[in-house]
Structures are given as C-alpha cells and as structure tokens.
C-alpha positions as CSV (number, residue, x, y, z in Angstrom):
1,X,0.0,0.0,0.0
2,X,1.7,3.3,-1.3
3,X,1.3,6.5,1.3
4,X,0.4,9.7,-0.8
5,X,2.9,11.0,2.4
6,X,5.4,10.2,4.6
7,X,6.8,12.2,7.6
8,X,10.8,11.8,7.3
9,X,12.1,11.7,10.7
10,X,15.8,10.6,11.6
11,X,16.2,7.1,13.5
12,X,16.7,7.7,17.3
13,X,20.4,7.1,17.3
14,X,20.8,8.9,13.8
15,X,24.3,11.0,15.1
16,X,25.9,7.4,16.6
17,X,25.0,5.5,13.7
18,X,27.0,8.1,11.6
19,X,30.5,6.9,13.2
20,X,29.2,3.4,14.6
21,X,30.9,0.8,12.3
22,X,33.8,3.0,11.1
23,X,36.3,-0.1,9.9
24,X,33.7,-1.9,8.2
25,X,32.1,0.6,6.8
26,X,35.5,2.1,5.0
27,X,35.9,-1.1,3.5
28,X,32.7,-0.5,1.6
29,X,33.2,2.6,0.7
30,X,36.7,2.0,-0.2
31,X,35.5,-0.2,-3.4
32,X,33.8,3.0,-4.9
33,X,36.2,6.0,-3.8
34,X,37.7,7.3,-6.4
35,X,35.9,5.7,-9.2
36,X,34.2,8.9,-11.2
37,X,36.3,11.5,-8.9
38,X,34.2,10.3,-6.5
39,X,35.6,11.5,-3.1
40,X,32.2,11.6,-0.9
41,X,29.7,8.7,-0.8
42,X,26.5,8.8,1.7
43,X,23.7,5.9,1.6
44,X,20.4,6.8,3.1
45,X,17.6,4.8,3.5
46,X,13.8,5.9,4.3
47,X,12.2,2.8,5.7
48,X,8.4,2.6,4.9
49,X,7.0,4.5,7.9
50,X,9.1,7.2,7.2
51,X,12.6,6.7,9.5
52,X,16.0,7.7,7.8
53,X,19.1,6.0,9.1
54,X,22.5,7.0,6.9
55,X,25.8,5.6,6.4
56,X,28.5,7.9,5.4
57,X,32.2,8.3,3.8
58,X,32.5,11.4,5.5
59,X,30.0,11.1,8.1
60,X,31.1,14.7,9.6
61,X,29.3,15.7,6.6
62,X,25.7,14.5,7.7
63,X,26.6,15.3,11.6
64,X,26.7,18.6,10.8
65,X,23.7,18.9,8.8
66,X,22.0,16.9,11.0
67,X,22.9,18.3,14.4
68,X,22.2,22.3,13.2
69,X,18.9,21.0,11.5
70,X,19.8,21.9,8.6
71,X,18.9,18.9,6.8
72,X,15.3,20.3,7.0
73,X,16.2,22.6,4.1
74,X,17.7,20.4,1.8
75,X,15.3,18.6,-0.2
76,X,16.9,15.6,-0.9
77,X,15.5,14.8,2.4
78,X,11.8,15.8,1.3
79,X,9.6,12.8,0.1
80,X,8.3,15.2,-2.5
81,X,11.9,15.2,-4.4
82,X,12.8,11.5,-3.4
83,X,9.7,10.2,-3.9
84,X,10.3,11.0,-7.9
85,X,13.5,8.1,-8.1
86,X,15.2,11.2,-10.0
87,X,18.7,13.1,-9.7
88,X,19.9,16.6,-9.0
89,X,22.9,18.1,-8.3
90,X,23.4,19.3,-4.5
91,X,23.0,22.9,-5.2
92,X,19.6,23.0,-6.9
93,X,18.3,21.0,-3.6
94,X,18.9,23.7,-1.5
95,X,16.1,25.8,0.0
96,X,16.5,29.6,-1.1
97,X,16.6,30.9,2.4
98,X,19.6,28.8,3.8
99,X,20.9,28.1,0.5
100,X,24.5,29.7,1.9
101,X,24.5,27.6,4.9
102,X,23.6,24.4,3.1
103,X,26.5,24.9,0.7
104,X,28.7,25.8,3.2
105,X,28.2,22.9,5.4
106,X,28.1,20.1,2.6
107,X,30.4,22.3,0.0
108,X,32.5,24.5,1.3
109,X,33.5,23.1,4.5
110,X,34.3,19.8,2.8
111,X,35.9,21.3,-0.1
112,X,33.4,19.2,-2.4
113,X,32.6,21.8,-5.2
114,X,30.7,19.0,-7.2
115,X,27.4,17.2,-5.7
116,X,25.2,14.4,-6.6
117,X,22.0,13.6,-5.0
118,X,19.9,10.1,-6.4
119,X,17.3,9.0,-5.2
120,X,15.7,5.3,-5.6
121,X,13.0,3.1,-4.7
122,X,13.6,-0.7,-3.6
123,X,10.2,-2.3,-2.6
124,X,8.9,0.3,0.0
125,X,11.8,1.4,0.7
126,X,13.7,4.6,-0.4
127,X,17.4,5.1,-0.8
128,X,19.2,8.4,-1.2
129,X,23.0,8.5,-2.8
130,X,24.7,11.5,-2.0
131,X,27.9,11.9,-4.1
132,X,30.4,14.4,-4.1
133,X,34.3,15.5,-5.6
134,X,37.1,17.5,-4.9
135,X,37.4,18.5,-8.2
136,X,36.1,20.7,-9.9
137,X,37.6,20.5,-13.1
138,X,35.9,19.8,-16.8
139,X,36.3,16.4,-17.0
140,X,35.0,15.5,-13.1
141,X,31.8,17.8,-14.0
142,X,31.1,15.8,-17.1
143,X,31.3,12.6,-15.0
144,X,28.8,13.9,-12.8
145,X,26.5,14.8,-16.1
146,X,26.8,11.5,-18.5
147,X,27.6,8.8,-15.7
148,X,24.4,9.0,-13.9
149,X,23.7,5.7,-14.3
150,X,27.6,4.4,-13.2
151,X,26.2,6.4,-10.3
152,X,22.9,4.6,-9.6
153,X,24.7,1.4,-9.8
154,X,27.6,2.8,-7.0
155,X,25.0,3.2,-4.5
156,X,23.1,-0.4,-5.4
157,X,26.6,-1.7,-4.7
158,X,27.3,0.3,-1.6
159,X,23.5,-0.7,0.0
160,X,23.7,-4.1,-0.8
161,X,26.7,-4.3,1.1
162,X,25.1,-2.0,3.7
163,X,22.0,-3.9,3.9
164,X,23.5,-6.2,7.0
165,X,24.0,-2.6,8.9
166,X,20.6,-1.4,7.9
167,X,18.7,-4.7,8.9
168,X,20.3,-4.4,12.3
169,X,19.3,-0.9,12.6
170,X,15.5,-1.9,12.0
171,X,14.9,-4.6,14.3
C-alpha cells in the first residue's frame, strides 16, 4: 500500500549511527572511492514509515547537517523530491533561504565543489546517494552529467553491502 505521504524523521540514534561501524564501513566505501572522482559517498535509506538512518564516507558531513537541522532545508530529504526516483545536483536542492548555509556545510567546509544527490526506490523502501568530488575540473563535471547511471549502480553496490547494517538498525 503506497502513502500519498510520509513524515521523514531521523532514527533515534541517527548522530551514533553516523560513526558506529567506522572499519567496516570504510571497506565498503573503499571499493567505490575514487571511481568517477568520487571522493564523498552517503547511503540513506527511508524505511516505509518514514525513518532515515544513513551511512556515510565522510559522516562529519551529515553530523553537521544533522545536528544544526539543517537537513530540513535540503530537499533531498523531502519525500516530494525523493519520492520522484530522479537526480539533482546538491546545489539545486537547497532551500533559497539557507541556501548559503547548506552549501557551506556540505560544499565548502568539505571542499566538495561538485554534488550528486539520487534518489531510488527498492520495494517500499527509499534510498538516497549522495555523491560528491574535490574536483572541480571539466572532465570531473562531465562525469557527474553522463555517468548518472555508473552512479545509480555505486550506491546499489554500496547498499547491498550495507544492507546487513541497515537490517540491524530496524529490528
């Protein structure tokens, strides 16, 4: 049964999840640094009922946006936007009125001028990839325009191999 709308809210230990598991973790993310100029990767999942748990390359990252609520303004984290399986980059996700703060914290801060945001649907179940680079350059911002679909299949690769972390999480 599909929910014309779901309330996003974070799982109750969001912030400890974000550094919980930090060895086995890197060796997932590991595989896909660096393929694409990838340098950030972030896997969120929105369970049916609505609850977001995330696993993170740079999990400072999310912290941050997470701790100052800013998350609330980025609309990768709106059902409205991930609801449509589609992709944006980080930027044009931003609310207008804390656009500066958002790309501060996930841009600036990081030094990741380039930023991917997917979104995807498995079952009843919503996954958000979050990809970013420390380059800027022409051939790193073509990546992130015609490999879209390299993409999709990087964060299929990264949840499956997250799936034992998320399953334990949802118990």
């Amino acid at each position: 049964m599909e929910k014309d709308y779901i309330r996003v809210t974070p799982h109750p230990k969001f912030l400890e999840l974000l550094f919980a598991f930090r060895s086995e973790l890197f060796s997932i993310f590991r595989d896909v640094l660096g393929l694409h100029e990838i340098n950030h990767i972030a896997i969120s999942r929105v369970s049916e009922q609505g609850e977001l748990i995330t696993f993170s390359s740079t999990p400072a990252l999310e912290f941050n946006l997470f701790s100052n609520r800013l998350w609330y303004f980025d609309k990768s984290y709106h059902p409205t936007w991930f609801r449509q399986c589609t992709q944006n980059e980080w930027p044009t996700l931003y609310v207008p009125r804390r656009y500066d703060e958002l790309y501060y914290s996930k841009q600036i801060k990081h030094q990741y001028p380039l930023g991917l945001s997917l979104s995807t649907q498995l079952n009843d179940v919503f996954f958000i990839y979050s990809l970013a680079s420390h380059s800027s350059s022409l051939v790193a911002r073509e990546l992130f325009t015609t490999h879209v679909d390299d993409f999709y299949k990087i964060g299929e690769y990264c949840s499956e191999k997250l799936s034992t972390f998320f399953a334990r999480e949802t118990k």
